[in-house]
Legacy VTK file of the C-alpha trace (Angstrom):
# vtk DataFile Version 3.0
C-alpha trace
ASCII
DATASET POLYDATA
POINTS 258 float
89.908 72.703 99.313
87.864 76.051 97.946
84.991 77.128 99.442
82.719 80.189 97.831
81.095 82.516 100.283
78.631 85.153 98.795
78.225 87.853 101.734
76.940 90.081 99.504
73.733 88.541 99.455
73.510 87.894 95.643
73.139 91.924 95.355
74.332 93.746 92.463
77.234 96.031 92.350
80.140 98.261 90.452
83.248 99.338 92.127
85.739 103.061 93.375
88.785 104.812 92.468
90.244 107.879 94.858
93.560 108.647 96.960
93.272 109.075 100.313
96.029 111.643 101.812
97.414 109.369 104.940
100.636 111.502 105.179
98.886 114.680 105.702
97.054 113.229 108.272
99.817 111.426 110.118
101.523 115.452 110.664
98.667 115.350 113.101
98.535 112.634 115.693
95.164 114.177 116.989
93.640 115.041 113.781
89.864 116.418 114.362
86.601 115.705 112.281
87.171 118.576 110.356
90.644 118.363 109.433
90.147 114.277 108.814
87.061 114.864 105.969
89.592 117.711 104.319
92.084 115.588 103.836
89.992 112.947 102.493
88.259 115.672 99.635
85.859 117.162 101.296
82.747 116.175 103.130
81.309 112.736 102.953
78.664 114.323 100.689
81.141 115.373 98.099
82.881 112.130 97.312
81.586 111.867 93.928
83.263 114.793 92.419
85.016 114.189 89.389
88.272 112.958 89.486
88.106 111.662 92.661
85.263 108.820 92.661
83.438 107.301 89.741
80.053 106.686 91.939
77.201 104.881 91.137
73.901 107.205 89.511
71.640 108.218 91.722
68.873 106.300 90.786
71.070 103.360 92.123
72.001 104.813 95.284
68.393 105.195 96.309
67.907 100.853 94.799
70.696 100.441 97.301
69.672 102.527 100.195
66.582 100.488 100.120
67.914 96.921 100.047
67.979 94.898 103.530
70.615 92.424 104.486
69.903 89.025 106.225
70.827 90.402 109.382
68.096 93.240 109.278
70.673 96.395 108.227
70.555 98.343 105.451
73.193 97.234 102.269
74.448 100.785 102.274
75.559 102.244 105.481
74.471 105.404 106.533
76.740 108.460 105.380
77.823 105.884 102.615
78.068 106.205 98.880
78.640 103.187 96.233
81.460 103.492 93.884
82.449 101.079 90.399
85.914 100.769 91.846
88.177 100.044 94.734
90.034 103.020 96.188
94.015 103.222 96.745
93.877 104.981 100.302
97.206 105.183 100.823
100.023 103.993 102.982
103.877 102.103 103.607
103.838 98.841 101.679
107.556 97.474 102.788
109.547 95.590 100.798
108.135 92.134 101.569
107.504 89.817 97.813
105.729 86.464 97.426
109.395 85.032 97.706
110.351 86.438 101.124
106.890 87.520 102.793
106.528 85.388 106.320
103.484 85.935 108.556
104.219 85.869 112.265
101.117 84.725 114.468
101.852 84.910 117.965
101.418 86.215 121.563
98.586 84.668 123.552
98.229 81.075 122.022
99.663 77.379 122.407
101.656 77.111 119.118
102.746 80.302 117.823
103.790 80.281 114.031
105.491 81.572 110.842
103.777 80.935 107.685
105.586 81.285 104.478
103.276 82.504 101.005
103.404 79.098 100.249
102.156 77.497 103.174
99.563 79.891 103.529
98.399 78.719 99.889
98.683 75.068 101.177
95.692 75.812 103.749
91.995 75.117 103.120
91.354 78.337 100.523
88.073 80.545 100.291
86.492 82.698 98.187
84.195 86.042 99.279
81.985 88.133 98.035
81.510 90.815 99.756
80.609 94.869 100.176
83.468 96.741 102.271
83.301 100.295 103.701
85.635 102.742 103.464
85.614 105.666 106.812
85.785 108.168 104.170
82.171 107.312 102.736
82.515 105.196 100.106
81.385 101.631 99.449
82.497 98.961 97.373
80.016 95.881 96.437
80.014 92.767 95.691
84.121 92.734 95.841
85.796 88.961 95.151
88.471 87.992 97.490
90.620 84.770 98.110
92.338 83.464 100.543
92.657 81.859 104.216
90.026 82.210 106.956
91.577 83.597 110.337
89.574 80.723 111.789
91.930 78.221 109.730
94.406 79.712 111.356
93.331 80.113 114.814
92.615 76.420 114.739
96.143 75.971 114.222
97.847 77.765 117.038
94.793 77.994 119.302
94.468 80.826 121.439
94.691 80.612 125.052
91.464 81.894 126.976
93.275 84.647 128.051
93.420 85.796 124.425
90.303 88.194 123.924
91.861 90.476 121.411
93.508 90.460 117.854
96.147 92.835 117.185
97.473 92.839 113.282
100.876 94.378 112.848
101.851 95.631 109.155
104.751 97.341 107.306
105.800 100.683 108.379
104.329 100.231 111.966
100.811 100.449 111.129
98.260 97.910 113.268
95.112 97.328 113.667
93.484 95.921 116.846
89.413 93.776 116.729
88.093 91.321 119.519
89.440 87.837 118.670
85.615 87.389 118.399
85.337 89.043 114.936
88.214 87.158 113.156
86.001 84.268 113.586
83.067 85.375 111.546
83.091 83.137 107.934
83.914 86.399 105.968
87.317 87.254 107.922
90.100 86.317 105.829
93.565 87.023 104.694
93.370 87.665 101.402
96.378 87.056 98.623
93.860 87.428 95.912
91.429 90.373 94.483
88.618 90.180 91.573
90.648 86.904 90.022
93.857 87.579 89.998
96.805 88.407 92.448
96.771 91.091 94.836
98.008 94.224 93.684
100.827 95.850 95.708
98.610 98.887 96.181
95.912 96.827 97.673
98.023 95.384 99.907
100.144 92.618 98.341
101.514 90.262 99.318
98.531 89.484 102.032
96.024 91.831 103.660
93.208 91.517 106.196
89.579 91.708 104.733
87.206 92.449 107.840
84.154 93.290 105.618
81.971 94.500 108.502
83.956 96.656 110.052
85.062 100.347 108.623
88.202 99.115 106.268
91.013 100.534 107.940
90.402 97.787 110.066
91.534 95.388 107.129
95.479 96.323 107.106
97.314 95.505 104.060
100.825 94.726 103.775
100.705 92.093 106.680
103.618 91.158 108.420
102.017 89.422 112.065
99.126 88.415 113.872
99.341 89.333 117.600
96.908 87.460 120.007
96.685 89.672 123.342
94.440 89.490 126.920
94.078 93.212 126.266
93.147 95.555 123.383
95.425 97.913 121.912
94.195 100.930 120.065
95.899 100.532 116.589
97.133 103.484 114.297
94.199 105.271 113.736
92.573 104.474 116.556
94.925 106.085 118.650
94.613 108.837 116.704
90.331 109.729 117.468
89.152 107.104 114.938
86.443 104.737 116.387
87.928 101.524 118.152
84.768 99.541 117.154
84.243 100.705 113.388
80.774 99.608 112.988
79.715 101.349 109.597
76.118 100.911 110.654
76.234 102.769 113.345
78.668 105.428 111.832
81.608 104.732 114.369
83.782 106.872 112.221
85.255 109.039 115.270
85.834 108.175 118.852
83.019 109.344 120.638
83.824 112.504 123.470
82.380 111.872 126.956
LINES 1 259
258 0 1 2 3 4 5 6 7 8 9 10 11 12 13 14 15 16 17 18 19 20 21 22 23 24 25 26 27 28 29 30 31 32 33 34 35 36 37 38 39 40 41 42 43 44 45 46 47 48 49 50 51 52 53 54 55 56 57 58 59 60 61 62 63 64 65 66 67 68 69 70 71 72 73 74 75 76 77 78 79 80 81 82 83 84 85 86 87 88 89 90 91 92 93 94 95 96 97 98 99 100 101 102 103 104 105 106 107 108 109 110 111 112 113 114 115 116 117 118 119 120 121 122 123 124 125 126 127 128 129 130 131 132 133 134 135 136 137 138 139 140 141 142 143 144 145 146 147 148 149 150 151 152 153 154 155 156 157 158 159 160 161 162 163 164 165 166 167 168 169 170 171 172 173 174 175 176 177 178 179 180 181 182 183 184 185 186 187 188 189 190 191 192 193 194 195 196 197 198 199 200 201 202 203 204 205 206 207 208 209 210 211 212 213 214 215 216 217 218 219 220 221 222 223 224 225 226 227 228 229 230 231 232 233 234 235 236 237 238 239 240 241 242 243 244 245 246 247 248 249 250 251 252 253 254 255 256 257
């Protein structure tokens, strides 16, 4: 069975290209503001500089600034810029392939399980549309994903009450942690597929996370488990001053000081 989802609203869009610097910033396990925008260019203002993001003209940016969503918020985050083309930002992919990539999903649920590439391509598929934000400023629209809804899987092992928080654990050591309530929004999926074809190892191949409303390190490629827990875990970047909840409309970039 494949569904199509348009959460892009039937908007109009292009799409990035940049390198984020996530070595440099690993040197420092409390990296500030400052030192965080640096690494990533410059400021948020300067992403479009040549060489570094193709970004959509002006004229466009202010069409987009201006367009509403169903649920009230602007299509373009604050702080945000649209780019033609999706970013490489970095990272450890491992040495999993289509052939030998299993996905663990365990911890706080009935029937804990290990999905091979091809059963996950046996389950009820889905395509997206959707816009996804980067922490570093830019946006991509109206990107096309495939694959399996977290909810499909949920279903399966069926998480115990106790189970209030999702904690996804990728190559190298890198997680990521949401409330279990997020993974069951419709446009929450792990995706094998981008823009028609297979995933590209940069992007996360063989299977990544694609949390569109949520800042994308959120989304961690290079999947390896799914880890249901009673209590949340700050993942990589969180634990390093990045903002737990993410929300690009409210410009959770950084963890805020009390």
């Amino acid at each position: 069975m494949s569904i199509t989802l348009n959460t892009a609203t039937e908007y109009r869009g292009r799409r990035p290209n940049q390198r984020t610097q996530e070595r440099a910033m690993q040197k420092d396990r409390k990296i500030s503001r400052r030192a965080f925008l640096a690494a990533a260019g410059g400021t948020l203002v300067n992403i479009g500089l040549p060489g570094v993001f193709i970004k959509l003209a002006d004229a466009d940016q202010r069409t987009l600034a201006a367009e509403i969503r169903p649920d009230g918020r602007p299509r373009l985050p604050p702080g945000q810029m649209a780019i033609q083309k999706i970013q490489n930002m970095g990272g450890s992919p491992g040495t999993a392939t289509v052939a030998n990539w299993y996905l663990r999903v365990h911890g706080e649920v009935e029937r804990p399980v290990v999905l091979s590439y091809p059963e996950l391509l046996n389950l009820d598929q889905v395509d997206i549309i959707c816009d996804i934000h980067c922490v570093t400023g830019w946006t991509l629209l109206d990107s096309r994903w495939r694959g399996v809804r977290l909810t499909t899987i949920m279903d399966r092992v069926r998480p115990l009450k106790s189970g209030g928080f999702v904690i996804f654990e990728a190559a190298a050591g890198y997680t990521s942690n949401v409330p279990i309530s997020e993974i069951r929004k419709e446009n929450v999926i792990l995706a094998h597929s981008f823009s028609g074809e297979t995933l590209p190892r940069e992007n996360g191949a063989p299977v990544r996370v694609v949390i569109p409303d949520r800042y994308f390190y959120k989304s961690a490629k290079w999947l390896e488990a799914v880890k249901i827990t009673a209590i949340d875990v700050p993942g990589f970047w969180e634990s390093q001053g990045f903002s737990n909840s993410a929300d690009p409309w409210k410009e959770e970039r950084f963890q805020q000081k009390p």
